[in-house]
C-alpha positions in Angstrom: 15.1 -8.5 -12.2 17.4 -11.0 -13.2 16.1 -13.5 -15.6 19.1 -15.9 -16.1 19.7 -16.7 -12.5 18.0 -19.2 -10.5 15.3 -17.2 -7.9 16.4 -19.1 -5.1 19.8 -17.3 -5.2 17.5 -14.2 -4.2 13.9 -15.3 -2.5 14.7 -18.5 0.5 13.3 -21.8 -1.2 10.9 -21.9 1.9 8.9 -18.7 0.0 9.1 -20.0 -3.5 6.9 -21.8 -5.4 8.1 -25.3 -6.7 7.5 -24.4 -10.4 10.1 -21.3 -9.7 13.0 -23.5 -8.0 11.3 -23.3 -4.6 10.1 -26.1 -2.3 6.7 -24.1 -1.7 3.6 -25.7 -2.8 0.9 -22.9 -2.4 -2.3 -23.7 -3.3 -5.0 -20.9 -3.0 -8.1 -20.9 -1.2 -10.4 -18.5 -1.6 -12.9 -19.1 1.0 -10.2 -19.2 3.4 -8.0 -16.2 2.6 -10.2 -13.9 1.4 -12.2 -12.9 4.8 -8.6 -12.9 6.4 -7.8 -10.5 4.1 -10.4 -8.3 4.4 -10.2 -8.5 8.6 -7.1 -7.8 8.6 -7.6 -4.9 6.1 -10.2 -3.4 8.3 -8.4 -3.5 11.6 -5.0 -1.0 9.6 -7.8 1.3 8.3 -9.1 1.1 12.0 -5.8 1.8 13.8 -4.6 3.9 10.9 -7.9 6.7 11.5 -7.7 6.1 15.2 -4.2 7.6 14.5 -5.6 10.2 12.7 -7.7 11.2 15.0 -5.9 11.1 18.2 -3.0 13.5 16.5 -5.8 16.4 15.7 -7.9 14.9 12.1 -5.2 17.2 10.2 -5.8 16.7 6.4 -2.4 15.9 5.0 -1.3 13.9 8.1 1.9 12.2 7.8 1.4 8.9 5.8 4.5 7.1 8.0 2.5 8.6 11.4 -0.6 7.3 9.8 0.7 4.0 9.0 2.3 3.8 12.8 6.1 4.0 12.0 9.0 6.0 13.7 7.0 9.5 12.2 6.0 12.0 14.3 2.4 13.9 13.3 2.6 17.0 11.7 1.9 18.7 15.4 4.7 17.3 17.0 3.1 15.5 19.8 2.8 12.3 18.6 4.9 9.5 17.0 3.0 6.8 15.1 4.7 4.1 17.1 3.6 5.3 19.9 -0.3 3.8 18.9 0.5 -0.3 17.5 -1.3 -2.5 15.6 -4.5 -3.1 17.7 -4.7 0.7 19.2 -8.2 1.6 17.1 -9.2 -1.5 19.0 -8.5 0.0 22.5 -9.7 3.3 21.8 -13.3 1.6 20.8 -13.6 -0.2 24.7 -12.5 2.9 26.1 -15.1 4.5 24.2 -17.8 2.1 25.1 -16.6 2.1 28.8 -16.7 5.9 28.4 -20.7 5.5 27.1 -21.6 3.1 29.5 -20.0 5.1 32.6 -21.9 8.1 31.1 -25.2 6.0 30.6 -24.9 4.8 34.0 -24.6 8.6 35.3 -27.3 9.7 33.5 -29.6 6.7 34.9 -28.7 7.6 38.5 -29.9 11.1 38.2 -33.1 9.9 36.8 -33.9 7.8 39.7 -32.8 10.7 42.1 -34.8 12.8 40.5 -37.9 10.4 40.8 -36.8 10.3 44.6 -36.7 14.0 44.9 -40.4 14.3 43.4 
């Protein structure tokens, strides 16, 4: 950290904070950024042990796999790219699909059976 230089020379002026040399003027809101924070927190821990499962629920998983970089799981099959931002979200309408298929199954042999009898 360089404390004789003007910040600007190292952060753009657009991201720093007036009172730093900066032409931001951030002001914080905590009823506004706080849930954000916390949605968008839930949705990485989401996609992150959606990853986790899909490559096998190893214990000592690769973070960078984990985390959805260039990494590939510590079975080889998988590369955390491979599953974006957003992928725990698909894998929860598949599974409901998946439920309501197998719901829907389990109805129709009910009412066959009722037929049958």
């Amino acid at each position: 950290m360089k404390f004789n230089e003007p910040l600007s020379r190292y952060v753009p002026a657009a991201q720093l904070k007036r009172e730093n040399g900066g032409d931001a003027d951030f002001v914080y809101n905590h009823d506004l950024y706080w849930p954000a924070l916390c949605s968008l927190a839930e949705k990485r821990r989401r996609d992150y042990r959606a990853r986790w499962e899909k490559a096998g629920k190893v214990i000592g998983e690769h973070e960078g796999f984990l985390r959805g970089g260039e990494v590939t799981c510590l079975s080889g099959e998988f590369v955390g790219s491979e599953f974006p931002e957003g992928f725990a979200a698909i894998v929860a309408e598949a599974d409901a699909d998946a439920d309501k298929e197998k719901q829907n199954e389990k109805w129709e042999e009910q009412e066959a059976e009722k037929e049958e009898a």
